[in-house]
Every structure is written in structure tokens, then in C-alpha cells.
C-alpha positions as CSV (number, residue, x, y, z in Angstrom):
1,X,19.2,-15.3,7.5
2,X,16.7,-17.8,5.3
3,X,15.6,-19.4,8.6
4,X,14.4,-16.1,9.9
5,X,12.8,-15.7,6.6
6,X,11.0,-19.4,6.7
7,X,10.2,-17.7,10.1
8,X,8.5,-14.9,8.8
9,X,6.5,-16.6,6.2
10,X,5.2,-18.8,8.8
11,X,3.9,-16.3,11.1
12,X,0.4,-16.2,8.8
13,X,-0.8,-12.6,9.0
14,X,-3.9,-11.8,6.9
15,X,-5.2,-8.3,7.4
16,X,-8.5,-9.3,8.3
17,X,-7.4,-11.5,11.2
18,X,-6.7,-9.3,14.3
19,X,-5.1,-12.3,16.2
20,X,-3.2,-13.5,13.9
21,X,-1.6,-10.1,12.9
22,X,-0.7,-9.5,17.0
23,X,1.1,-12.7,16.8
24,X,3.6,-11.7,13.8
25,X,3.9,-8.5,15.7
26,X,4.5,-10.3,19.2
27,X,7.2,-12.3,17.0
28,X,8.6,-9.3,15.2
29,X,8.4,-7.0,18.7
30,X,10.8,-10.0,20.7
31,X,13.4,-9.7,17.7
32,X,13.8,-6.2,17.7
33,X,14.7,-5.6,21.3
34,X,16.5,-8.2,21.4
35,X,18.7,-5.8,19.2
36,X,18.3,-3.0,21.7
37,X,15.2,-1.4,20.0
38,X,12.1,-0.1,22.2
39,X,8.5,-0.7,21.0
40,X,5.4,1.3,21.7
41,X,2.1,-0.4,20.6
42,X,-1.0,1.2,19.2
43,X,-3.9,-1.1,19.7
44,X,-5.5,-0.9,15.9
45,X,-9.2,0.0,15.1
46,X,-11.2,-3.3,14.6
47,X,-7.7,-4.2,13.2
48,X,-4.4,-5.9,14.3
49,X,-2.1,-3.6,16.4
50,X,0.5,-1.6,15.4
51,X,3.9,-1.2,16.9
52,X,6.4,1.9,17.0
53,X,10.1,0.9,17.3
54,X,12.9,3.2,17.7
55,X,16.5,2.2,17.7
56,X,19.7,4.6,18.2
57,X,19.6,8.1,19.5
58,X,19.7,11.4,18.3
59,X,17.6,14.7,18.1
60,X,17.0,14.3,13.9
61,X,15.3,10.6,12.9
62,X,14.4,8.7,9.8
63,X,11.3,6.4,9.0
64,X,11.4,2.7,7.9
65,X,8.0,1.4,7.5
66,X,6.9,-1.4,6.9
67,X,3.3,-3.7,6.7
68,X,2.8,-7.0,8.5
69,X,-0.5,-8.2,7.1
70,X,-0.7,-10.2,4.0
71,X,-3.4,-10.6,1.3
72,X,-3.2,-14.7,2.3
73,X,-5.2,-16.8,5.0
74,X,-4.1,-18.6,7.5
75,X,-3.7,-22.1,6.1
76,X,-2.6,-20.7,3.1
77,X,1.5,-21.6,4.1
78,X,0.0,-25.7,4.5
79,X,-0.8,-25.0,0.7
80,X,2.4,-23.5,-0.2
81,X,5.1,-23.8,2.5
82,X,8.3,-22.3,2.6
83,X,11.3,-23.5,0.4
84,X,14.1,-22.5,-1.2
85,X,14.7,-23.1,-5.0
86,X,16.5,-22.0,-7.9
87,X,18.2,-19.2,-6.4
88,X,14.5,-18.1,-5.2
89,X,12.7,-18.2,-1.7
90,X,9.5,-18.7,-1.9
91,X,6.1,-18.4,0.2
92,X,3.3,-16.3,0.9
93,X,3.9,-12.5,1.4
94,X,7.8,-12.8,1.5
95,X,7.9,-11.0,-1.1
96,X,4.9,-8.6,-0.5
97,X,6.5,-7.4,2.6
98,X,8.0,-9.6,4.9
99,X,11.3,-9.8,3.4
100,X,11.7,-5.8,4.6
101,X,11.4,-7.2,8.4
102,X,14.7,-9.2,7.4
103,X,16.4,-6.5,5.5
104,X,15.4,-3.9,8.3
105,X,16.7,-6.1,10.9
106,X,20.0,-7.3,9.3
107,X,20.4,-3.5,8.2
108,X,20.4,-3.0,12.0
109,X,23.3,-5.7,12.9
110,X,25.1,-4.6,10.4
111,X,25.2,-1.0,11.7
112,X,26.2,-2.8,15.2
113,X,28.8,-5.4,13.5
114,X,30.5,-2.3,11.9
115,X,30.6,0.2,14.8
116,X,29.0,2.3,12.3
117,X,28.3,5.7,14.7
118,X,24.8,7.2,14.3
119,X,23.5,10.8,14.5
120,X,20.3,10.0,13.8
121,X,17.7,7.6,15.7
122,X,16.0,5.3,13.1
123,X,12.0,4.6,13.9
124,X,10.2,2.1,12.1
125,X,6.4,1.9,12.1
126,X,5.2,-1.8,11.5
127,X,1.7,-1.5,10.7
128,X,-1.1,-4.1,10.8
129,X,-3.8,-2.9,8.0
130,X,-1.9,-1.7,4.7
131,X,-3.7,-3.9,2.2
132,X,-6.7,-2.9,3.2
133,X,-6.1,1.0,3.6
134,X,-4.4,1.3,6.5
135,X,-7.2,3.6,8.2
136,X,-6.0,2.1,11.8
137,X,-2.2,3.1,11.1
138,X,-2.2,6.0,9.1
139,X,-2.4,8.8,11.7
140,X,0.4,7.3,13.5
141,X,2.3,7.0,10.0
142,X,1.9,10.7,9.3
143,X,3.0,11.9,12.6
144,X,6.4,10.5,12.6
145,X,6.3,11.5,9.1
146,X,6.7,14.8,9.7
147,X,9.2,14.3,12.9
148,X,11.6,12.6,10.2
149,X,13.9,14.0,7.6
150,X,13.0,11.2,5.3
151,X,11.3,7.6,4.7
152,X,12.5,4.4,3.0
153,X,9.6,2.2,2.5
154,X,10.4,-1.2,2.4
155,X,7.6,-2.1,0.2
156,X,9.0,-5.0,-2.6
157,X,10.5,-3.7,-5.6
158,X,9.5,-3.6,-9.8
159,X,10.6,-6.2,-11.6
160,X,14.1,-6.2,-12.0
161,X,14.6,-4.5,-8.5
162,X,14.2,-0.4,-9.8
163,X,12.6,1.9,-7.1
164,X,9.2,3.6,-7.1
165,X,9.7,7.2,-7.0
166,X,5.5,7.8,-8.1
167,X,2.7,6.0,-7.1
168,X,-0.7,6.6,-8.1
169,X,-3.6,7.6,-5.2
170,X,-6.5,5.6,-4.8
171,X,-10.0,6.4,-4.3
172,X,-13.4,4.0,-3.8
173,X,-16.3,5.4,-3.9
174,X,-19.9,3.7,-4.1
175,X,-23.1,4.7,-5.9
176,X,-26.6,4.1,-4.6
177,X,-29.2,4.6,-6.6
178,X,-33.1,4.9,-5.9
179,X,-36.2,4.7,-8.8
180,X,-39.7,3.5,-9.2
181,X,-40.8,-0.2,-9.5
182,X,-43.6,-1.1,-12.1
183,X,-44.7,-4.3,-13.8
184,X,-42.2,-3.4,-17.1
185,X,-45.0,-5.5,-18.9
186,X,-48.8,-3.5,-17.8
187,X,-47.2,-0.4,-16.0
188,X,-44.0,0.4,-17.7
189,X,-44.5,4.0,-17.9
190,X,-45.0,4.3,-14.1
191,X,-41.9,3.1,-13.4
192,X,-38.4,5.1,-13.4
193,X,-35.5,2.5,-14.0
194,X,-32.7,2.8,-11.6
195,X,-30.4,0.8,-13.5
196,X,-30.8,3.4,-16.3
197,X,-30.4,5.8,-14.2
198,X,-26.7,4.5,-13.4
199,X,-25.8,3.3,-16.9
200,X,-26.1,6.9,-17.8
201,X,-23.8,7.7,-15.1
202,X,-21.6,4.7,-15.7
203,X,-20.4,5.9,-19.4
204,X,-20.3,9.6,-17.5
205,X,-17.5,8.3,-15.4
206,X,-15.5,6.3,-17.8
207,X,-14.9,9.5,-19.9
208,X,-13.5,11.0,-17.1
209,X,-10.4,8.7,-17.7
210,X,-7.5,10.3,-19.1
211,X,-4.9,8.2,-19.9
212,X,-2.6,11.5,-21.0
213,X,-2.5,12.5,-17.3
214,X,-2.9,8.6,-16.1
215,X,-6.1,8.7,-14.4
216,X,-8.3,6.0,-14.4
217,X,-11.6,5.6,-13.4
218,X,-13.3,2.2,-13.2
219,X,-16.7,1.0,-12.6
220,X,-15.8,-2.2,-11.6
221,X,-19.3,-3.6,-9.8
222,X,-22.6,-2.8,-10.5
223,X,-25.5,-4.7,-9.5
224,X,-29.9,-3.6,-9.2
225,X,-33.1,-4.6,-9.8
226,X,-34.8,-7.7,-8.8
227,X,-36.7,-9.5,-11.6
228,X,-36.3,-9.1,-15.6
229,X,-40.1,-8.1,-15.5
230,X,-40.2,-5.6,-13.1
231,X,-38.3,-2.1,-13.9
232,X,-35.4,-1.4,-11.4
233,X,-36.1,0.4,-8.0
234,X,-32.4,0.1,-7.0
235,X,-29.1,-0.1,-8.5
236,X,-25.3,0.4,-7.2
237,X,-21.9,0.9,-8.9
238,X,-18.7,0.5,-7.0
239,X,-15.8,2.6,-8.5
240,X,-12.1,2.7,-8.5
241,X,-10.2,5.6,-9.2
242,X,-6.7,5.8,-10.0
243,X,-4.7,9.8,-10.4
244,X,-0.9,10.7,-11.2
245,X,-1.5,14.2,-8.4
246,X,-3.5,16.0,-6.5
247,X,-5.6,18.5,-9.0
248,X,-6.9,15.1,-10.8
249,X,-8.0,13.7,-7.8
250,X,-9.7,17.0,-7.0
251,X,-11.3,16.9,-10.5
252,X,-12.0,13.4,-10.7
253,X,-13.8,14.0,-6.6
254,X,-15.6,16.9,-7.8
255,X,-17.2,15.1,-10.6
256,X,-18.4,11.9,-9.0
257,X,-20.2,14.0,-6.2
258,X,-21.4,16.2,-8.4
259,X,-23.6,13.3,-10.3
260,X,-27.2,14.4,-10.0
261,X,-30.6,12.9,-11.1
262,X,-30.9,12.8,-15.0
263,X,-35.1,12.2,-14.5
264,X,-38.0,13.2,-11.7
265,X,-38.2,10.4,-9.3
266,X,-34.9,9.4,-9.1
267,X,-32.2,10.0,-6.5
268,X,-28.4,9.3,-6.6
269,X,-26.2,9.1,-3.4
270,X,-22.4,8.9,-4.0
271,X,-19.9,8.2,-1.0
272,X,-16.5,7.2,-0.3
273,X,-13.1,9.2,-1.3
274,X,-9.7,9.1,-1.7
275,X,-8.3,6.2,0.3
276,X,-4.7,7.7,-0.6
277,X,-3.3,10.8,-2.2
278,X,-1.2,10.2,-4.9
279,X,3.1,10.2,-3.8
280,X,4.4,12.8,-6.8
281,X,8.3,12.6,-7.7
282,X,9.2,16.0,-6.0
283,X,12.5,17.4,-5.8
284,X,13.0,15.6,-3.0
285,X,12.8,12.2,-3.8
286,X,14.7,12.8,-6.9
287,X,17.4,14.0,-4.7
288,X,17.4,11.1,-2.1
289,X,16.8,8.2,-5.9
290,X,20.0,10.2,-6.8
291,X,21.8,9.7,-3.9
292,X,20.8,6.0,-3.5
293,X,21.7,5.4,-7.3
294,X,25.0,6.5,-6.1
295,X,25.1,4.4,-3.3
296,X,24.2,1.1,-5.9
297,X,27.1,1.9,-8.2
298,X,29.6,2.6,-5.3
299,X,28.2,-1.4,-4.3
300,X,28.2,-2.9,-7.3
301,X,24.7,-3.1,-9.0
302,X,22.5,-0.3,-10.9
303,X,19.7,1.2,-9.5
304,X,16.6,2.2,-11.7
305,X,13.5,4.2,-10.4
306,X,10.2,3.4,-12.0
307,X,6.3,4.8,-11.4
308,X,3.3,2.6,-10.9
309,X,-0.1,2.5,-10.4
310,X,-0.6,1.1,-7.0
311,X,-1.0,2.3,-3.7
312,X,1.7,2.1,-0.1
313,X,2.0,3.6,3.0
314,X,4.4,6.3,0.9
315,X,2.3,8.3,-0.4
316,X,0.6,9.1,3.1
317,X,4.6,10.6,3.5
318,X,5.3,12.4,0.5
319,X,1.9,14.2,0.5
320,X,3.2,15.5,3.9
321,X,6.0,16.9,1.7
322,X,8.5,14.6,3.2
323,X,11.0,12.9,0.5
324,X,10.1,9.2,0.4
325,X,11.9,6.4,-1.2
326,X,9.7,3.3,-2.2
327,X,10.2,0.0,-3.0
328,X,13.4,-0.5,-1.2
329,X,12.6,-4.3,-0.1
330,X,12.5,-7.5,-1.5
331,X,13.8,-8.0,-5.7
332,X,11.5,-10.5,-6.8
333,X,8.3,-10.8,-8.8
334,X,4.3,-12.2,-7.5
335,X,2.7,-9.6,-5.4
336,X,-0.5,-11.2,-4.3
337,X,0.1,-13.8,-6.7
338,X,0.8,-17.7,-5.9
339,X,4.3,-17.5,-8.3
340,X,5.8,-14.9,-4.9
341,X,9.5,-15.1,-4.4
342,X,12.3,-12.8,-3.8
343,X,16.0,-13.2,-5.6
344,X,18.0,-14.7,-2.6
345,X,21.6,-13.1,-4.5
346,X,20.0,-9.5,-4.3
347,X,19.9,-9.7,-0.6
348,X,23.5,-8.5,0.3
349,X,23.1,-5.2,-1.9
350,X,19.8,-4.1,-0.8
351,X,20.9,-4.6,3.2
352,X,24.1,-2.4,2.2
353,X,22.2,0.1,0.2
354,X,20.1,0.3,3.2
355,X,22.6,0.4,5.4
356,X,24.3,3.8,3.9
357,X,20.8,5.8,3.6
358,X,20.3,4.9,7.0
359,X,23.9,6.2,8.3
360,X,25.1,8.6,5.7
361,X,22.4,9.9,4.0
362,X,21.4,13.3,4.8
């Protein structure tokens, strides 16, 4: 099991490196059928591929997905390789996700080993582009989505191994703003100062954070103007904007396109969106954390569901309305951080839990 996860580390897959990525997914496509799963590939936009695998039978399915790009470049594993300590494994992205390849897959031989029978099929959607949007995978995400009855995302754990029944949604949006030079030393009042301009708008969108409702918005880059002497023609904000549901993000959208021109000869251009809507605990994912907090104390080990501020695949599936469980992979700590393990004595239990959501839940 730790050689297929040395395995996995070592296939490098950073999101921004198409060839890379295909090669983790030629890897990952050659273990899968060898377990008698059949793989479709979607050719990804500008992006690595993604794959389709679907294993079993049966009219009703559920969704496993998982990411195979990493934050980390290649060359990154040289830096850190592989190694086992402390009760630890360690490397780049096994925590943040490749462990979930090796919990889906031993999930699956486990199902086999126990003559388990099945009356569902389980799909899993292995996409190439998650940390950074996934705008080549998403479609495909959605529409088996809706064909399923629910989704486990194998998306690392919170600290301590608790689910993530809430996630935040995401938006980016830039700011472009347009003035009037002038000499700010012989011609001041001829000029109209773009970086003005946006500071007004700047302190604007910052009191649109609500930390009551948890939504955040952050002006995070700004840059303009040319020379101390000369008044700004140009200035730019990037924003990041972070909502608990759906009618903040609508207020939060509304505002920041609404931003218009606070003086004559000034113009303001916003763009950008929500990159993902926000995954709300609905009645059914509270149903399917209760059932899998069941499943934990029938195997030994407490279960604990948790809410947090960052982004997966899930919440493209519970804003279809389709009951989503997060976090189901690696317990560990270091997302995107160089301290990234997972807890090698946590493995058993998370395969089993997986194991009975996959076969009796439902």
C-alpha cells in the first residue's frame, strides 16, 4: 500500500503542466482497469485531461471524485522525496489529494476481497485542473452529479480527521481603472487620479465584509500609476471574495459590478465572478455525515464534521442539490505547505468507512 503511495507522490502533477498531469493519469488509468474499471477520457481545455472511470453495474451510481494536479512543480519530489517517518508519510500533494487515489483503489479491492455484492455502479471523475478552478472539468463533474444519488469527495480532511460538511464559494474578480495623467507638480488640476479613484472603491469593498454571515472580501493586489510625479492614468485591484450561501454571493456580485465612477473622467471596468458557489449543509448532507458518523463508531473511531473556508470540486455538487460528503481522504495536516503528510494508522478506517458508504449507504 505505501509503495503505491511513494508511487503516487512521484508521478509530479502540477496543474499548470498539461504533460505531466496526462502522465499521473496514464498511471492512474493502467491501475484502475487493471481492477476491472473502464475509463473514458476528456481531453482538458488548455489543461491536463480528465478521465471518467466507472466500476460495477447497476441502474442507480455514486460519485468519487477526485483531483490529480498539485500546487508543486516538477522537481519539487528531488527537493523533498518520499519517506516514511514517525508514523507519517510524507511528500508533495499526498496529502492534498493523492492519498484519495489509494483509498479509492483499496476501497475497490476490498469490495472484491469481500465478495461484497453491489447494486449500485461507482464512477469516479479524476480531474486534471482543481487548484486552479477546475473550468476544464467542471461540466463533466456536474453532469454525473446529477446522474448520482450522492458524492464522497476525497478531498484531505481537517485537522484531526472531521469531515467538511460547508465550504465557502469563491469569487475573483479584477478592477481596471482608467483617469487623466498630468505633471502632479505644473498641471495637477488637469489630471484625474486613477489610484484615487480605486482607493475610494477599495475601502467600499472591504465594508462589504461581514464576518456575522462569514463573507469576506479581500483586495489583495492593487497596482497603477507610473511615476510619483505624474498623477495616475491607470490603476487595478484584484479581489477575493469568500460567502457562507448563495444570497451573499448575489449581494456581494451585485455590489462589485455595480461600482461606478465617483468623478467626470474616470471609468471603472469590473470582471470576473464566482469561480464556485458556496456547498451549504443541506438536509442532505447532514443525513449522509449522520450516517457516516455511524459507520465511524460501528469501526472504531469518531467522526466530526467541520466548515471551512476553502473551495473543492464539492460544492459544484451540492449546488446541484445533490448530498455531498467532503473531506473523506487523507487525515493529516500541510495542504500546500512543505510540512504535508498523512497519518499512516488512520488508513485502515477511512478505507472501511469508505467502503460501507460505497456499498450500504443509501
Amino acid at each position: 500500500m505505501l509503495e503505491f503511495a511513494k508511487e503516487l507522490v512521484e508521478h509530479e502533477s502540477p496543474s499548470t503542466d498539461p504533460q505531466a498531469v496526462n502522465r499521473f493519469s496514464a498511471f492512474l488509468r493502467g491501475v484502475f482497469e487493471a481492477e476491472g474499471a473502464t475509463c473514458e477520457v476528456f481531453p482538458g481545455t488548455d489543461r491536463g485531461d480528465n478521465l471518467k472511470l466507472t466500476w460495477g453495474q447497476g441502474d442507480k451510481q455514486v460519485l468519487v471524485l477526485c483531483h490529480m494536479d498539485t500546487v508543486w512543480p516538477v522537481g519539487e519530489v528531488a527537493r523533498r522525496p518520499f519517506r516514511v517517518e514517525d508514523g507519517k508519510v510524507w511528500g508533495p500533494g499526498i496529502y492534498d489529494m493523492k492519498a484519495g487515489f489509494l483509498y479509492t483503489l483499496e476501497a475497490i479491492r476490498a469490495i472484491k476481497q469481500l465478495g461484497i455484492k453491489m447494486n449500485r455502479k461507482l464512477v469516479m471523475v479524476f480531474n486534471s485542473d482543481e487548484e486552479i478552478g477546475s473550468t476544464s472539468s467542471r461540466a463533466l463533474i456536474e453532469e454525473e452529479a446529477k446522474k448520482s444519488e450522492f458524492v464522497l469527495v476525497l478531498e484531505p480532511s481537517v485537522r484531526g480527521g472531521g469531515l467538511k460538511t460547508s465550504r465557502k464559494g469563491q469569487g475573483t474578480f479584477s478592477i481596471q481603472v482608467t483617469g487623466v495623467s498630468a505633471h502632479s507638480g505644473s498641471d495637477p488640476e488637469r489630471g484625474v487620479s486613477a489610484i484615487g479613484e480605486l482607493a475610494h472603491h477599495i475601502l467600499a469593498l472591504h465594508a462589504l465584509t461581514d464576518f456575522q454571515t462569514g463573507t469576506t472580501v479581500n483586495v489583495g493586489v492593487v497596482s497603477g500609476g507610473s511615476r510619483s510625479n505624474v498623477v495616475a492614468a491607470r490603476a487595478s485591484a484584484e479581489v477575493d471574495v469568500r460567502v457562507a450561501n448563495a444570497s451573499e454571493a448575489a449581494r456581494v456580485e451585485s455590489a462589485l459590478f455595480g461600482l461606478k465612477p465617483t468623478r467626470s473622467g474616470i471609468s471603472v471596468n469590473v470582471t470576473g465572478g464566482m469561480v464556485r458557489p458556496p456547498m451549504e449543509r443541506s438536509e442532505g448532507i447532514a443525513r449522509l455525515f449522520q450516517q457516516a458518523k455511524a459507520f465511524a463508531a460501528e469501526l472504531g473511531f469518531e467522526l466530526t464534521e467541520s466548515a471551512t473556508g476553502a473551495g473543492s470540486d464539492g460544492n459544484f455538487t451540492a449546488a446541484l442539490g445533490v448530498p455531498t460528503l467532503d473531506g473523506l481522504g487523507a487525515v493529516g495536516d500541510g495542504s500546500h505547505a512543505i510540512h504535508e503528510h498523512m497519518v499512516i494508522d488512520a488508513i485502515p478506517g477511512r478505507i472501511a468507512l469508505l467502503v460501507r458508504l460505497i456499498t450500504e449507504m443509501g
